[in-house]
N, CA, C and O atoms as CSV, one atom per row, in Angstrom:
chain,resi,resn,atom,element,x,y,z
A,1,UNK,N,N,74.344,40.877,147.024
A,1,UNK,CA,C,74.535,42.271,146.740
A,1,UNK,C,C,74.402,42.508,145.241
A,1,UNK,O,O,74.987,41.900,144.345
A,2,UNK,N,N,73.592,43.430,145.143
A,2,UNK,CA,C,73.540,43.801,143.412
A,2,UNK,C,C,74.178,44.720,143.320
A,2,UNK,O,O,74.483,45.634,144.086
A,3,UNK,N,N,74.503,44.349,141.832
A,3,UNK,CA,C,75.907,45.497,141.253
A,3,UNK,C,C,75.240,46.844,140.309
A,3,UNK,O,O,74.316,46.856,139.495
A,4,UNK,N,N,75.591,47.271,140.503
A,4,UNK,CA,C,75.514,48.640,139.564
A,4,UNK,C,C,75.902,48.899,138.362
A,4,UNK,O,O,77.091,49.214,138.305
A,5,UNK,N,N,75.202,48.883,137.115
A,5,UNK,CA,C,75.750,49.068,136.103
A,5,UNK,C,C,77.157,50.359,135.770
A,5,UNK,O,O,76.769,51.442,136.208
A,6,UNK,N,N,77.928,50.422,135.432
A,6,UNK,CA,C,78.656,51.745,135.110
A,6,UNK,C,C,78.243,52.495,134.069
A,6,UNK,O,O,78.250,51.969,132.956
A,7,UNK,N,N,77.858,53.693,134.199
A,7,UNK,CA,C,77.110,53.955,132.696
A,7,UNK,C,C,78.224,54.342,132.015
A,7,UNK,O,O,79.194,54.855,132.575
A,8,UNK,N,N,78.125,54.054,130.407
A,8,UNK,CA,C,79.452,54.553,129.249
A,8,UNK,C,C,79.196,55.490,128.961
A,8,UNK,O,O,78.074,55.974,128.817
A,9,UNK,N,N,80.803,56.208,128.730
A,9,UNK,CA,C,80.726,57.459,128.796
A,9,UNK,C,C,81.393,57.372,127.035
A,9,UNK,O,O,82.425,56.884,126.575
A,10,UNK,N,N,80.129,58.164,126.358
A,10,UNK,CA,C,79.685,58.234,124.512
A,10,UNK,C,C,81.131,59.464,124.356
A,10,UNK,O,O,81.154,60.627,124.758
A,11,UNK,N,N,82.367,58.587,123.542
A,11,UNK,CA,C,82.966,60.146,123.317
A,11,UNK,C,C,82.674,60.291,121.462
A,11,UNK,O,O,82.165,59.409,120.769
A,12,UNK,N,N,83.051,61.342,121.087
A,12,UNK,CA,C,82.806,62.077,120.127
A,12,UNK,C,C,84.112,62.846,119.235
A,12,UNK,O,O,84.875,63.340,120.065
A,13,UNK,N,N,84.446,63.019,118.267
A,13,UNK,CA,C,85.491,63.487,117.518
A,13,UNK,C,C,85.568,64.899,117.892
A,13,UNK,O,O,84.511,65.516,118.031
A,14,UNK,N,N,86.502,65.389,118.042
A,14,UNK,CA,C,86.203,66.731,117.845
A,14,UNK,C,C,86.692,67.389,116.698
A,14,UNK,O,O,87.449,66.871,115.877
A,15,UNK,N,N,86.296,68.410,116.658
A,15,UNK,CA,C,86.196,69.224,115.237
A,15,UNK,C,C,86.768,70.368,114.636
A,15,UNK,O,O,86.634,70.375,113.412
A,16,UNK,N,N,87.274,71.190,115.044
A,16,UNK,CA,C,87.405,72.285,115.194
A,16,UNK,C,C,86.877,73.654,114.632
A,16,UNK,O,O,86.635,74.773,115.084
A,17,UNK,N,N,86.794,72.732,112.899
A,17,UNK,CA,C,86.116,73.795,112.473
A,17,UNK,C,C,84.631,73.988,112.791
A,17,UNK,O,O,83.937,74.761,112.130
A,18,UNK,N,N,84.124,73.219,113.889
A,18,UNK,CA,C,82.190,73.464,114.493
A,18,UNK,C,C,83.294,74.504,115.710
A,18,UNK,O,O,83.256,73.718,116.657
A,19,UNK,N,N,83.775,75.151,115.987
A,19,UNK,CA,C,84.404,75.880,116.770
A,19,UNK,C,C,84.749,77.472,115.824
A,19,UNK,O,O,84.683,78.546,116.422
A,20,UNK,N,N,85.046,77.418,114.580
A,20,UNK,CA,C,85.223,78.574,113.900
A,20,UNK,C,C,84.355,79.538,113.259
A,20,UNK,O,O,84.231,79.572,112.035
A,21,UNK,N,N,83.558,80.569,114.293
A,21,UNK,CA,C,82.008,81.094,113.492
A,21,UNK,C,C,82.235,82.218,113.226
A,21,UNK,O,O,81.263,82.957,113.069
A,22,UNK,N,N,83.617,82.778,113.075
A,22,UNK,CA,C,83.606,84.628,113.065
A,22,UNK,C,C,84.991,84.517,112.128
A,22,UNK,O,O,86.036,83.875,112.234
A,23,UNK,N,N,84.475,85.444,111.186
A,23,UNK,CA,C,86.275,85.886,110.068
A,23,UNK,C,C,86.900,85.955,111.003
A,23,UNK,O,O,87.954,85.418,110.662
A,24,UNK,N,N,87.061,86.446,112.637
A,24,UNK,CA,C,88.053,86.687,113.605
A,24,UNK,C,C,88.918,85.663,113.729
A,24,UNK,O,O,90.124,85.549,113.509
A,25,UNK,N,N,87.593,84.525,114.348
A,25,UNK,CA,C,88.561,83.721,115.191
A,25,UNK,C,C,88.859,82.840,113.680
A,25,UNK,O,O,89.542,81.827,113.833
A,26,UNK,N,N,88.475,83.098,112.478
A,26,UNK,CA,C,89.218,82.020,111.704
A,26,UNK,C,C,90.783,82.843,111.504
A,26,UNK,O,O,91.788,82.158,111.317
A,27,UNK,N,N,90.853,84.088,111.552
A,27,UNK,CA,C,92.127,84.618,110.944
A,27,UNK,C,C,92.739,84.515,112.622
A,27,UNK,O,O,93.937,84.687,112.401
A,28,UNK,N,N,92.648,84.379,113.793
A,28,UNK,CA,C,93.264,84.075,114.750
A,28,UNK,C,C,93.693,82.503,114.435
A,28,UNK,O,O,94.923,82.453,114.394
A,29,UNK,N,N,93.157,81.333,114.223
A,29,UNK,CA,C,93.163,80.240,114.577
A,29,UNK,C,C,94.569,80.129,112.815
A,29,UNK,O,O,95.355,79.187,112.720
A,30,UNK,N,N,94.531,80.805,112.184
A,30,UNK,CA,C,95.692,80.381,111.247
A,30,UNK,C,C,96.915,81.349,111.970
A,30,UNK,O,O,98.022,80.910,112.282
A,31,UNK,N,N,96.567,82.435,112.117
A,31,UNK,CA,C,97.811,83.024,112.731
A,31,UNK,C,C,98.638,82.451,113.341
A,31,UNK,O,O,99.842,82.372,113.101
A,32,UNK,N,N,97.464,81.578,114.993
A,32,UNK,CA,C,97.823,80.625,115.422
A,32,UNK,C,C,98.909,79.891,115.325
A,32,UNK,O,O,99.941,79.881,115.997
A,33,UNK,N,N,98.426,79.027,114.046
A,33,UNK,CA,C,99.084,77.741,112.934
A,33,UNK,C,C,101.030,79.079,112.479
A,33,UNK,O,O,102.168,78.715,112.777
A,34,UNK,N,N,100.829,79.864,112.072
A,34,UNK,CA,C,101.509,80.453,111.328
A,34,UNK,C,C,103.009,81.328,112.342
A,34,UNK,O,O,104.154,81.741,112.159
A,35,UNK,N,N,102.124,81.217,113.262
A,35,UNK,CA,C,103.018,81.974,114.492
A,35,UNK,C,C,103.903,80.739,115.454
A,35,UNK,O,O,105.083,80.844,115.790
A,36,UNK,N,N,103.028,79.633,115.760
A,36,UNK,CA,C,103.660,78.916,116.478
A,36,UNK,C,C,104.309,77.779,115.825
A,36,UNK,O,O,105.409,77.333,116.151
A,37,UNK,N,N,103.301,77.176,114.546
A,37,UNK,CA,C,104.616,76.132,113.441
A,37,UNK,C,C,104.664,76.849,112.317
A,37,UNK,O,O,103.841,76.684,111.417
A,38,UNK,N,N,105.487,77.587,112.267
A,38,UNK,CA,C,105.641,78.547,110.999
A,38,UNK,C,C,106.457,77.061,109.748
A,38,UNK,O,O,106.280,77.035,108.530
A,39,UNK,N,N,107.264,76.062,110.529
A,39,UNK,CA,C,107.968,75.107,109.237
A,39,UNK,C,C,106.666,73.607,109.035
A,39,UNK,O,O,106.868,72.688,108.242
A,40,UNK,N,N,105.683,73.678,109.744
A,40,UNK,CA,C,104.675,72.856,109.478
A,40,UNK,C,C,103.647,73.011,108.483
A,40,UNK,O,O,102.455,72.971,108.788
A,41,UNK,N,N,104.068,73.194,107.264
A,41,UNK,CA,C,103.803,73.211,106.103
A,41,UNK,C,C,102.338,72.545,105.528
A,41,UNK,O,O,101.558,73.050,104.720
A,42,UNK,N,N,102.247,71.333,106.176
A,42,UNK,CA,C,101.334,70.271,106.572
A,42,UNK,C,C,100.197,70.868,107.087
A,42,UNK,O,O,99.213,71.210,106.431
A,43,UNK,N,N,100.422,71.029,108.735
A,43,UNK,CA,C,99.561,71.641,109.552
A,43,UNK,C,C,98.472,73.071,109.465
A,43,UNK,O,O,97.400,73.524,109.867
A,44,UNK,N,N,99.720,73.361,108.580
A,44,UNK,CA,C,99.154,75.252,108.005
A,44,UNK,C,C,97.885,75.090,106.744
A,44,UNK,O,O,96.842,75.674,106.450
A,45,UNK,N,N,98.797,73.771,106.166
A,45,UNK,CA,C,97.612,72.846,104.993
A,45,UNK,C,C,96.235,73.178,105.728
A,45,UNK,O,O,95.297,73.924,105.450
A,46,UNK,N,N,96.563,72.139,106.991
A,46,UNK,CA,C,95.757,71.905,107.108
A,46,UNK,C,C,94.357,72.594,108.030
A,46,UNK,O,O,93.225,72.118,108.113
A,47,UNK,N,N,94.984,74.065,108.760
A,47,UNK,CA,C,94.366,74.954,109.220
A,47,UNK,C,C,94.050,75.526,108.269
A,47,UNK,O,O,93.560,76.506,108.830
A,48,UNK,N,N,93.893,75.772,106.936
A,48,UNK,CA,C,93.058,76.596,105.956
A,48,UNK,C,C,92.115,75.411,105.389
A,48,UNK,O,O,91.235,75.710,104.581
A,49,UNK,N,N,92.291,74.024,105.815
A,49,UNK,CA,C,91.220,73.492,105.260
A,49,UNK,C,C,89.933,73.263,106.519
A,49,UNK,O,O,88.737,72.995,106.404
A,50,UNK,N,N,90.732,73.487,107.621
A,50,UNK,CA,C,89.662,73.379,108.880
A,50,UNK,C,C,88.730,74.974,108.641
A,50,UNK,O,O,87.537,75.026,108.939
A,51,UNK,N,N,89.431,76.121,108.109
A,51,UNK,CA,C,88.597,77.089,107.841
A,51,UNK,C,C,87.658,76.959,106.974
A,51,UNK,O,O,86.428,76.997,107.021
A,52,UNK,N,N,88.571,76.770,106.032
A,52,UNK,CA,C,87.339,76.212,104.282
A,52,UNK,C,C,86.001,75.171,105.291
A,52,UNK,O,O,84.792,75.407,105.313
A,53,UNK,N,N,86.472,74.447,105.760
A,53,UNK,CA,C,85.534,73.329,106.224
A,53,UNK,C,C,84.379,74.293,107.161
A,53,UNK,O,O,83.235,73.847,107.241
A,54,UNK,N,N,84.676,75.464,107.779
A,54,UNK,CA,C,83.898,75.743,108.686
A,54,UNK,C,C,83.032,76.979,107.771
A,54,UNK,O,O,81.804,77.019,107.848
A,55,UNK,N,N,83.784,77.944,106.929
A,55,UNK,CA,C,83.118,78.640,105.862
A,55,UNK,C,C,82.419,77.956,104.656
A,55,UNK,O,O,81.964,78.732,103.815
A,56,UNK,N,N,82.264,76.654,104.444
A,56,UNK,CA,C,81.733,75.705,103.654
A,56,UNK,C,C,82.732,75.414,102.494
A,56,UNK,O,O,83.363,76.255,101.854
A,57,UNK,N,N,82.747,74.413,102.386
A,57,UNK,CA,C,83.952,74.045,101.483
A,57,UNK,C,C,83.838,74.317,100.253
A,57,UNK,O,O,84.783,74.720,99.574
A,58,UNK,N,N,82.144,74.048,99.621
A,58,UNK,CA,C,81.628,74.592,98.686
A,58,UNK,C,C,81.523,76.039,97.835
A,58,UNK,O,O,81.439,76.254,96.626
A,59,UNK,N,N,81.576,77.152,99.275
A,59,UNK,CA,C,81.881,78.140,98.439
A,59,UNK,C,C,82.981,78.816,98.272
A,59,UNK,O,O,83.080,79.729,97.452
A,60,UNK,N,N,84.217,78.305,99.288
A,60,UNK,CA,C,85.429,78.263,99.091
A,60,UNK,C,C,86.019,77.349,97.599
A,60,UNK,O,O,86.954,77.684,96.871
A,61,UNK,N,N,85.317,76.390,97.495
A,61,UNK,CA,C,85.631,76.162,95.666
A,61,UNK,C,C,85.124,76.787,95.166
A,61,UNK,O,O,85.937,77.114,94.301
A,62,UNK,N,N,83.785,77.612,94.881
A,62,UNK,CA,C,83.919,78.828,94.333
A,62,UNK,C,C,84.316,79.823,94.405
A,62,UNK,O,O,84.588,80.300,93.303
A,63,UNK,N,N,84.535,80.531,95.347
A,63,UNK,CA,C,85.162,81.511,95.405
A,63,UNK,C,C,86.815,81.739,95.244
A,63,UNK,O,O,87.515,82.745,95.131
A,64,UNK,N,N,87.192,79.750,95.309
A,64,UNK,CA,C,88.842,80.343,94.930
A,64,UNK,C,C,89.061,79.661,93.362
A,64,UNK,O,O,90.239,79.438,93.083
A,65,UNK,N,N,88.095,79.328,92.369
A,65,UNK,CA,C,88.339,78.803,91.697
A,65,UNK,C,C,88.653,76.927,91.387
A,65,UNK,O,O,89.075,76.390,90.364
A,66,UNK,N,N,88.352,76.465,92.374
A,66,UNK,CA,C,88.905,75.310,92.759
A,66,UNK,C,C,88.060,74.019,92.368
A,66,UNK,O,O,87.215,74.374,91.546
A,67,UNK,N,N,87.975,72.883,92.594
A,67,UNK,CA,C,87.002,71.954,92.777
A,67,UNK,C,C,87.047,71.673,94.274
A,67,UNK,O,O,88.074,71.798,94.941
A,68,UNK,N,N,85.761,71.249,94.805
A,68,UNK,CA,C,85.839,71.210,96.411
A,68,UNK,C,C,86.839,69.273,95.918
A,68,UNK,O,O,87.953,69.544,96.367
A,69,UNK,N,N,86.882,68.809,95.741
A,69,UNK,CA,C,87.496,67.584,95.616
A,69,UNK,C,C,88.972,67.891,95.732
A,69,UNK,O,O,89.703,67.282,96.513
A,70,UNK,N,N,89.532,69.201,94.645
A,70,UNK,CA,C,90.820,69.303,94.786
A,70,UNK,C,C,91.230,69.918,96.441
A,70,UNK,O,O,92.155,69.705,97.224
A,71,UNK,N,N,90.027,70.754,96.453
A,71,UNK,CA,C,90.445,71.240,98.120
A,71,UNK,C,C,90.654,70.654,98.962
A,71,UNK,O,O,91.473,70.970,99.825
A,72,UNK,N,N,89.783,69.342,98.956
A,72,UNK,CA,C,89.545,68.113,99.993
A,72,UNK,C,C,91.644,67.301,100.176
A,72,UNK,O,O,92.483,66.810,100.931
A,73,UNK,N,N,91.351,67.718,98.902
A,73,UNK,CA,C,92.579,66.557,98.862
A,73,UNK,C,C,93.697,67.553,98.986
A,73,UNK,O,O,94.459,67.223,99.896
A,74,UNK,N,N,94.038,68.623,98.397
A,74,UNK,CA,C,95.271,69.346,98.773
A,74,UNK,C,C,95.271,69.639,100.330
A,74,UNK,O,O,96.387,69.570,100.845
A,75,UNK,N,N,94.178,69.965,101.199
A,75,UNK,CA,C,94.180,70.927,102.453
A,75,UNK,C,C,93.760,69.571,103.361
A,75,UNK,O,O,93.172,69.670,104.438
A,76,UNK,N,N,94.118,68.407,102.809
A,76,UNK,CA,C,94.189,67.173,103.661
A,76,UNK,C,C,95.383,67.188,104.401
A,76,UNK,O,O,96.308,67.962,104.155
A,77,UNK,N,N,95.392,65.791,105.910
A,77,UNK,CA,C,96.322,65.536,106.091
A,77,UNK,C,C,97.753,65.164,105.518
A,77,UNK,O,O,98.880,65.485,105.896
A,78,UNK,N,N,97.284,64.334,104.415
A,78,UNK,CA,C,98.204,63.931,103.239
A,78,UNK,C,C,98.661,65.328,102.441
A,78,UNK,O,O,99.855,65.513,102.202
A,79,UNK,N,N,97.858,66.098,102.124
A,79,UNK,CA,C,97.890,67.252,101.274
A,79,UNK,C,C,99.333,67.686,101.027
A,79,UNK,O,O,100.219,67.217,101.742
A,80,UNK,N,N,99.583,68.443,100.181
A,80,UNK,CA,C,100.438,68.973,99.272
A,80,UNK,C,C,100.756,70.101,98.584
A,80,UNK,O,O,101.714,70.340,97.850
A,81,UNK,N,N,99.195,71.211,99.141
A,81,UNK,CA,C,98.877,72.218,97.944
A,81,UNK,C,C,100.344,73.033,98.087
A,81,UNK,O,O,101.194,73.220,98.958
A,82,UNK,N,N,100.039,73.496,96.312
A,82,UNK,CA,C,101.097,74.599,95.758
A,82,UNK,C,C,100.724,76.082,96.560
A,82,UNK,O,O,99.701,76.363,97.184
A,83,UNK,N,N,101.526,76.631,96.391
A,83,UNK,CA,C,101.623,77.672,96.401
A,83,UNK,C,C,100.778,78.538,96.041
A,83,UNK,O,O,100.355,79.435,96.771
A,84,UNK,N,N,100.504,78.370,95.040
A,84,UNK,CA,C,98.963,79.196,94.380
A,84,UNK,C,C,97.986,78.834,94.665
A,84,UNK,O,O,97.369,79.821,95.065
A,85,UNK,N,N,97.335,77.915,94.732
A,85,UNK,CA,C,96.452,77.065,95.878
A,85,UNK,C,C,96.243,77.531,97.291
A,85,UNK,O,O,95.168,77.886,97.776
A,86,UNK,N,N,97.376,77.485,97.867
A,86,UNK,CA,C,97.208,78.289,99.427
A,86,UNK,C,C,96.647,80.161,99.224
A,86,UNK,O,O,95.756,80.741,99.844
A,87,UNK,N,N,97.280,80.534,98.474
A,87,UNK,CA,C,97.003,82.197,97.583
A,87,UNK,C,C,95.597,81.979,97.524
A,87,UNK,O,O,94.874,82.694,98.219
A,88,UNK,N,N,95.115,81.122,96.818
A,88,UNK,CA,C,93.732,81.330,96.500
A,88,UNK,C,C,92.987,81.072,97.365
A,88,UNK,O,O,91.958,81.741,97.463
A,89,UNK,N,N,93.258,80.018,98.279
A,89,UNK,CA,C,92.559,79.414,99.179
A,89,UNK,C,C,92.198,80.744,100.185
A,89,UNK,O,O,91.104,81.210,100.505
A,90,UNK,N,N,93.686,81.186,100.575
A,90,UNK,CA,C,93.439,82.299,101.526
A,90,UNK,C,C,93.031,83.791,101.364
A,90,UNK,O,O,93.099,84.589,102.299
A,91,UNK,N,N,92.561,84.143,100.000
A,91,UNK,CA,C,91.848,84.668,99.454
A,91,UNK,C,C,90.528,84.662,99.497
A,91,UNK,O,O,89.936,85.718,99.720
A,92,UNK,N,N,89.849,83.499,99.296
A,92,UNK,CA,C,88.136,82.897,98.895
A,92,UNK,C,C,87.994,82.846,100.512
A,92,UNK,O,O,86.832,82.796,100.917
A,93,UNK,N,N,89.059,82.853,101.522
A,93,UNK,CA,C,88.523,82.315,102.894
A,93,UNK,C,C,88.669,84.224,103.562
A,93,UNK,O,O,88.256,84.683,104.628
A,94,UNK,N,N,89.413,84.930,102.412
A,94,UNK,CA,C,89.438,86.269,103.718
A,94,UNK,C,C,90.321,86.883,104.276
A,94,UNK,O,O,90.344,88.078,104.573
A,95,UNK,N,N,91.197,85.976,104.466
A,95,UNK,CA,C,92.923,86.018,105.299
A,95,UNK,C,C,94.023,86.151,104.196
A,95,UNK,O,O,94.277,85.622,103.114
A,96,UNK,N,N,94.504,87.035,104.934
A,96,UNK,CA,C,96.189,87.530,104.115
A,96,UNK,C,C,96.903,86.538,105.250
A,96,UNK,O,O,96.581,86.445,106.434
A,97,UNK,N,N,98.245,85.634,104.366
A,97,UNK,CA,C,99.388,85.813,105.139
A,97,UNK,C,C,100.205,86.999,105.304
A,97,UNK,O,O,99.896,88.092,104.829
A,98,UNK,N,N,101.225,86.778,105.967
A,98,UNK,CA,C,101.900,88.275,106.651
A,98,UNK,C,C,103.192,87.644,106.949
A,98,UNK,O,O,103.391,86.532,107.438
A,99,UNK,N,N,104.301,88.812,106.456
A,99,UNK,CA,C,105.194,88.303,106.904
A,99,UNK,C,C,106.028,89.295,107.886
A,99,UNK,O,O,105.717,90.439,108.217
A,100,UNK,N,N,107.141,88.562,108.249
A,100,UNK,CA,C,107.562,89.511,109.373
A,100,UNK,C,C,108.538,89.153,109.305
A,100,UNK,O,O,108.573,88.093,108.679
A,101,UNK,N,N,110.348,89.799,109.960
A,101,UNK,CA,C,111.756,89.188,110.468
A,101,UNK,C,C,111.506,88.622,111.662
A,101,UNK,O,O,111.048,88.934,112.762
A,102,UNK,N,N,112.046,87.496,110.978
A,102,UNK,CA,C,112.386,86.066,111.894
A,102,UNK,C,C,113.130,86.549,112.893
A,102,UNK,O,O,113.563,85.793,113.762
């Protein structure tokens, strides 16, 4: 009896920001971040860098003043950005935060 190869099944990273093509769904997809882990500080990092990443990171360092290197590295997993950093970031990308009673 001959056997049958199993064919492999190729997986792939996913991305999110190849998912973000409209100012909409980028200011939905932080709201998102902002509505459901409002104390994930990290995560919120890191949903304005999945935007930057999908609006090009490049002209998000220009447009917020930045180096794309510093962006890379503040709106990383590791990341850290200040305060003014996120301001600018979410500026050059389009999106206001918003606040509201808790």
């Amino acid at each position: 009896m001959a056997q049958t190869a199993t064919p492999k099944t190729k997986t792939v990273a996913y991305d999110v920001a190849e998912q973000l093509r409209t100012p909409e769904e980028m200011a939905a997809y932080l709201d998102a971040w902002l509505t459901d882990a409002p104390d994930d500080a990290a995560g919120i990092a890191r949903a304005l860098g999945d935007i930057a990443r999908a609006k090009g990171m490049t002209q998000v360092a220009r447009d917020s003043g930045l180096s794309r290197e510093s962006l890379y590295k503040a709106l990383s997993e590791n990341g850290n950005p200040s305060l003014a950093t996120v301001l600018k970031v979410a500026k050059a990308l389009g999106v206001r935060l918003h606040a509201q009673v808790a």
